[in-house]
Phi, psi and omega in degrees: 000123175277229166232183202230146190226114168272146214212133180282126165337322162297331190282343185279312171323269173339301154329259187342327180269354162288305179324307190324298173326101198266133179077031186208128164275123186258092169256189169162164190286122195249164208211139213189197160206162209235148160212210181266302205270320185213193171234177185213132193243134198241333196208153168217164222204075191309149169289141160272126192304125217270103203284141179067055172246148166269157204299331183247070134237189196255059200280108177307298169328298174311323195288327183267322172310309185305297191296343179274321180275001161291322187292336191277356176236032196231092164342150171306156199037052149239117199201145171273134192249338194191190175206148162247156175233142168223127229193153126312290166320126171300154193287336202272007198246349196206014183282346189266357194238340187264332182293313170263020167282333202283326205278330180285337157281299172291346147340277188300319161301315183299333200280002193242346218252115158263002182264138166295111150266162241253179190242012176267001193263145176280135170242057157268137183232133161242186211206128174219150173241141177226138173280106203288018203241309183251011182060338179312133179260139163249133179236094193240105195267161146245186187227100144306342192253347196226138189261000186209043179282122156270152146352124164236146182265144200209151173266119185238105229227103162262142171214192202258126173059038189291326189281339184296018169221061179257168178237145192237119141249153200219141161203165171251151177195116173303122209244144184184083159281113164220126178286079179297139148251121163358103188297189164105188150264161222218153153289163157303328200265332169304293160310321167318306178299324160322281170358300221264320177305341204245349171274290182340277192325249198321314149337297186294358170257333157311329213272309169339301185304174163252152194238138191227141209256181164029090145075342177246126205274126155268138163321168182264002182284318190286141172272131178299344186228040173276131193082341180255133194307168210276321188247028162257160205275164169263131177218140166257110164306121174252096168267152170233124221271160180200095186274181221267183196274161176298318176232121179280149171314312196285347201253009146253132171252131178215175168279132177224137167240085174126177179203153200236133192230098171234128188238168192135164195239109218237146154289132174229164166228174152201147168281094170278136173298093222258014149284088132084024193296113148305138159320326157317299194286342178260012174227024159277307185319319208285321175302318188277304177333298172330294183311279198310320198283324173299317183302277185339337220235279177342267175319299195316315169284340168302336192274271175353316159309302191273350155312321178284301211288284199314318190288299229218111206278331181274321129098021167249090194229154148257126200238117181266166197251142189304146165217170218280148181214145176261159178215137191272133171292108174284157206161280199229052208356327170221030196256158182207152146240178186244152172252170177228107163262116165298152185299341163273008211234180204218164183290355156314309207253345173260350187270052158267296214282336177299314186280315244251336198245351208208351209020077177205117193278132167216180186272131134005287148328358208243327221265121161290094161245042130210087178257343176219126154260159186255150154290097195274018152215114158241176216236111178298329157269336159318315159335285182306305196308294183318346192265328235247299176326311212281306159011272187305320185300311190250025199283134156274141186332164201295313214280055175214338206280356183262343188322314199270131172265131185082183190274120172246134177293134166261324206183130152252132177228155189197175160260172140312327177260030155207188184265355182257170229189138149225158190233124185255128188212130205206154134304167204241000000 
């Protein structure tokens, strides 16, 4: 027996209305949550059609990409899980294009992940065809983890309200990051690697930490909806306990030529699955929310960075770092995805990319921004003085100060009683 996917009712509709599309091969992304006993697929997510590509072909790349940036939009306990195609072409004709489209998608996603998994995580991926002539449904996993994983047969099962009894945990929790950079002259790609190294580290203290739901530490054993009726909603506060690194940045003196500082006060969510949820799994979830959504911030401002690099030959530009805004799937009962707003954009540009990354029409109105505020006068020298302190600390002999090629971030500074962030980039 292979595993089973309870699958929201809504998504069958959605499927169906994709078939309507006559002569065109359809693929996209199914999005979900996975446990030990079943999976749950809550949202599926057509590709966006790719211009001047013809209608039945399959572009692996496109496909994937797309899957990466859906992930950056998806709350804790939430994950793409799978990919679909609606095709003409018979299923035993196209199983071989969907197993390395599936492997290639969760390739590229995992390759973006600072979180450790567990040794309890499913490594199922599924893959479904449906024949836009005959409706015939195929339901297929691989093991993402075995590279010479065959085809299983699965079970695909719709139903009604799969999400109305999932439990939603949430916490703010104050980010206070620092990035020592390298002397010398340095890359795009030197730095990135920097970055990411120095995220790893903070991952793993995230990963650490203890989480106390409503003020309290619970087993890890214990269900989350025990005593409470099945279909109320749920909600938890989760503070997250952080003990502090062995060693602090200030308590080394090393050469650096620059340094990346990002402080701010973030949203996190996660989504629990409501057979029967343990506390353990909603404070892994809550934990990997945390990890991704700060990395996802992180890349964002690299791309910005170099954007900035590409503009401004002077290399003193400010970059605020986006902050998270939600939008509820109707529907799917307490379930959102997330969106990242830079400090120029409007609720217009995040319900584009919801349609465009997620097909999913929502209102201007639909859209949550406040869960994270951004503040709307700081005060640029204060800014500077604080970039000019962290300075004196990591300042290198004179004849080294030209070393850095390209723009080196000095600071990122922000308050705490919000959520936005700016990163101040000077020479060193």
């Amino acid at each position: 027996m292979g595993r089973g996917y309870i699958v929201e009712e809504a998504v069958e509709s959605y499927l169906s209305q994709l078939c309507e599309v006559k002569s065109t091969t359809t693929t996209g992304l199914l999005i979900g949550q996975s446990s030990a006993q079943r999976d749950y697929i809550v949202m599926a997510s057509r590709t966006p059609p790719k211009e001047d590509s013809p209608g039945n072909s399959l572009d692996k790349d496109w496909v994937t990409e797309h899957a990466r940036q859906v992930s950056r939009m998806l709350p804790g306990g939430l994950f793409v899980l799978g990919v679909f195609i609606i095709t003409e072409v018979d299923a035993k004709d196209i199983q071989a294009t969907l197993r390395q489209l599936v492997f290639s998608v969760e390739n590229l996603i995992s390759s973006e992940r600072f979180w450790s998994p567990a040794d309890d995580d499913v490594t199922d991926c599924v893959t479904l065809h449906i024949n836009s002539k005959t409706r015939k449904t195929v339901c297929r996993t691989f093991d993402i983890k075995d590279p010479k994983s065959m085809a299983k047969p699965a079970d695909w099962k719709y139903q009604s309200a799969v999400c109305s009894s999932w439990v939603t945990v949430s916490c703010c929790l104050n980010v206070n990051i620092y990035f020592p950079l390298p002397t010398g002259p340095n890359t795009p790609e030197k730095i990135e690697k920097c970055i990411k190294d120095e995220l790893k580290i903070w991952a793993q203290q995230i990963e650490s930490g203890v989480c106390l739901l409503d003020g309290k530490k619970v087993p890890d054993d214990v269900e989350l909806t025990t005593g409470q009726r099945r279909n109320a909603k749920q909600a938890y506060t989760v503070q997250l306990l952080i003990s502090p690194c062995e060693q602090q940045f200030s308590d080394v003196v090393q050469k650096c030529g620059g340094s990346v500082s990002i402080k701010g006060a973030v949203h996190c969510r996660a989504y629990v699955h409501g057979n029967k949820p343990k506390a353990k799994l909603a404070e892994r979830l809550l934990k990997r929310d945390i990890i991704s959504m700060v990395a996802t911030r992180v890349h964002m401002l690299l791309e910005e960075l170099m954007t900035a690099e590409g503009r401004n030959n002077n290399f003193a530009v400010e970059l605020s770092i986006p902050r998270r805004i939600f939008c509820p799937v109707k529907g799917r009962g307490p379930v959102s995805v997330c969106d990242y707003q830079f400090s120029d954009e409007g609720p217009l540009e995040a319900t584009e990319r919801l349609k465009e990354m997620l097909d999913l029409d929502a209102a201007e109105e639909d859209i949550d921004t406040t869960q994270e505020i951004t503040p709307e006068n700081i005060n640029t020298e204060t800014i500077e003085s604080k970039a000019e302190i962290i300075e004196e600390k990591v300042e290198d002999p004179a004849p080294q100060r030209n070393n850095y090629i390209g723009v080196v971030m000095a600071s990122a500074v922000a308050l705490l009683a919000t959520a936005a962030s700016l990163l101040y980039l000077t020479d060193v």
